[in-house]
N, C-alpha and C positions, 0 to 999 in steps of 0.2 A: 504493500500500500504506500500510498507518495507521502511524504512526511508532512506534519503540520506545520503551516508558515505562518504559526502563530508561536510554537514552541520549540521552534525549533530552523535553525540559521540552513538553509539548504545547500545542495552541494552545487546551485551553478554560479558560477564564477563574478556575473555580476553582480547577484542581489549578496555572494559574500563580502563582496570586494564595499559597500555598502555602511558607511557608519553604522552606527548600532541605531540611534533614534531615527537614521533615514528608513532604514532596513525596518523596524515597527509601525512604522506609519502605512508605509507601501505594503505589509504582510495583511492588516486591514484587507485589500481589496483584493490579494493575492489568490485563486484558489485551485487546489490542488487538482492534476487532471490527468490522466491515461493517456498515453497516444500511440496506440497500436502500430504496429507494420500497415505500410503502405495507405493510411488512411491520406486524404487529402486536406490538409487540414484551411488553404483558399486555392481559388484559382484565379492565373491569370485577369484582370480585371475585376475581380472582388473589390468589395468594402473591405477596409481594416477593420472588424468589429470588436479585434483583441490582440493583444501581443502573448507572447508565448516565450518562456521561460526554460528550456530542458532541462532536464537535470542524468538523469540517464540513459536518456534518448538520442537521434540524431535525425535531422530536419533538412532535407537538401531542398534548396530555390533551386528552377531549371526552367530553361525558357525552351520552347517547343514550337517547331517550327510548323509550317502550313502543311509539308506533307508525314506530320506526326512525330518526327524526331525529335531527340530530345539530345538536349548537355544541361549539365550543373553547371551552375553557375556562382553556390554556395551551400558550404556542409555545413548548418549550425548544430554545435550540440548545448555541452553543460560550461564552456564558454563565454556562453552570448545569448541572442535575442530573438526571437520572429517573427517580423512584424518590424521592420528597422526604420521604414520610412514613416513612420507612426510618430517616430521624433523628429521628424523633419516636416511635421505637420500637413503629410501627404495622405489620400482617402484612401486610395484605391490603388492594386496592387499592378506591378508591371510583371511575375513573373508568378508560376505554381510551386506552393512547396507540398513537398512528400516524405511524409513519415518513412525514412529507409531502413532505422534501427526501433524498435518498440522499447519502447519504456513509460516513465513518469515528467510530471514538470508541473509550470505554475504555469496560469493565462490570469492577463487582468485586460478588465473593458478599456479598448482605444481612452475611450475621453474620460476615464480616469488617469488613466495613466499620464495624459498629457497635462492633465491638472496638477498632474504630482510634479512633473516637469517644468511648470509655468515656474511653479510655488518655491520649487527648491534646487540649488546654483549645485550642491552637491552630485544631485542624482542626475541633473544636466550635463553634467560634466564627465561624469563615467559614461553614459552614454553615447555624448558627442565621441571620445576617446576610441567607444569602439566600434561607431561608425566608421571613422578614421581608419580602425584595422581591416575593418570588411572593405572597404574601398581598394585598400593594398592589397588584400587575399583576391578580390574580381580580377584588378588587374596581373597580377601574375600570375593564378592560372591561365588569364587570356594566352598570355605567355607562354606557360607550361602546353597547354592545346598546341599550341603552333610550332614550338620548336621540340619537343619532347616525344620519343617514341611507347608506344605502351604502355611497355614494361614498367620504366622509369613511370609514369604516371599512376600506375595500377599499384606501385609499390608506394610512392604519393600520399595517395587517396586512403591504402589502408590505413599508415601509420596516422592519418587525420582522424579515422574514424577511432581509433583506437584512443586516441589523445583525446577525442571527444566525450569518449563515457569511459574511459578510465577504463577497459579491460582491455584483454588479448583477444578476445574472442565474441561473437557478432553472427547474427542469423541474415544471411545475404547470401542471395542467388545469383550466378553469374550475369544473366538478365538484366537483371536490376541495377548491377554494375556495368554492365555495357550501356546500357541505357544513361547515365550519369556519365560515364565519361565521353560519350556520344562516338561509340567506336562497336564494328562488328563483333556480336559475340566471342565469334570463332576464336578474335585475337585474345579477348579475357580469357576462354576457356587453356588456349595456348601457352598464356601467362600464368594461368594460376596452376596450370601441370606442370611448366618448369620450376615455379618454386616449390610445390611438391615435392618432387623427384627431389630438389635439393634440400628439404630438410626446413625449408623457413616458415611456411605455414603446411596445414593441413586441411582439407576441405573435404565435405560429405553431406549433400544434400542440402544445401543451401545455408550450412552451418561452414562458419570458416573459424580459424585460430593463428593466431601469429606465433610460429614457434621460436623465432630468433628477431628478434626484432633488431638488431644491431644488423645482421644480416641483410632485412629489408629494407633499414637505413642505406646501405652500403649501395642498393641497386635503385635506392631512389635518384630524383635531382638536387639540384640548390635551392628549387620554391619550397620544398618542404619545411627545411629550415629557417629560410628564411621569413615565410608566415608565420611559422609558431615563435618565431623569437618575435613579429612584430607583434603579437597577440598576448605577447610574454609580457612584453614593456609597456604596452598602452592599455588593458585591464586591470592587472595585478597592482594593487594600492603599494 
């Protein structure tokens, strides 16, 4: 069950990162929420009716094109926010996000949230911060898509999802990965049998595990790290 965000400080990153009197005012309208595999949680064109919170979950934006393809465009988990243009005082959404990891998290209504934002310079401000970092993760994966083969991306993406909810291991289909990096199955299925064979993850049935993570550092690129360290510096109080 998702913890109380009345008794208890949760595990995503920004409502920790959070004074203490910011962090009880906002747990007020905070309410705890499930968000299964693959639910959609808006689409393309939606209302912002709520922002969303993860905490052990993981939320890809993906914009989709006219003859139904798809790429991510951003992996949020326990992080960060979703719902980001909410603080930018925007209604309506420009891309779909998709529940790609199930788990827990908090949602609060749009026009609370923005009340809390009006009112208070604090929580404006860790916000703003990691609009900042989202802006820098869009553009270097743009980057990563364009000059990056697979592999390197596919090793990428896992170690983000992993960083995201904090385990080695994640119920994902190759599908669903291909789908998100906007690349033929055939090459995930390709990719995830050589890391197989080699020892770094393990996969079976839509269940994957990272067995060497240093490993899958080693075959990733430079975006990897270089987004998590900018996500490092610009949330982290």
């Amino acid at each position: 069950m998702p913890l109380s965000p009345i008794n208890n400080i949760p595990t995503n990153r920004i409502l920790s990162a959070l004074p203490q009197k910011v962090y009880q005012r906002l747990a007020r309208d905070l309410q705890p929420v499930e968000l299964p595999q693959h639910r959609i949680i808006y689409y393309a064109g939606d209302n912002y009716n709520y922002a969303y919170f993860p905490t052990d979950s993981i939320v890809s934006t993906v914009a989709i094109m006219e003859n139904g393809s798809t790429t991510e465009i951003g992996v949020i988990g326990n992080e960060g926010m979703v719902g980001l243009p909410i603080v930018l005082n925007s209604d309506r959404t420009n891309s779909t996000a998709i529940v790609q990891v199930g788990g827990n998290g908090y949602k609060i209504e749009a026009k609370k949230l923005r009340k809390e934002i009006e009112r208070n310079e604090e929580l404006k401000h860790i916000l703003m911060r990691y609009v900042q970092a989202r802006i820098i993760e869009l553009g270097q994966i743009a980057a990563c898509n364009r000059y990056h083969n697979i592999e390197r991306r596919f090793a990428r993406w896992m170690l983000t999802v992993g960083d995201r909810i904090e385990k080695l291991e994640f119920n994902l289909t190759q599908e669903f990965i291909s789908q998100m990096l906007g690349v033929r199955r055939a090459g995930v299925t390709q990719v995830a049998n050589k890391f197989q064979k080699q020892g770094i993850i393990q996969y079976k049935r839509g269940f994957i595990q990272i067995i060497s993570q240093s490993e899958l550092e080693a075959r990733t690129c430079e975006c990897y790290r270089l987004i998590a360290n900018h996500f490092e510096r610009l949330i982290m109080p």
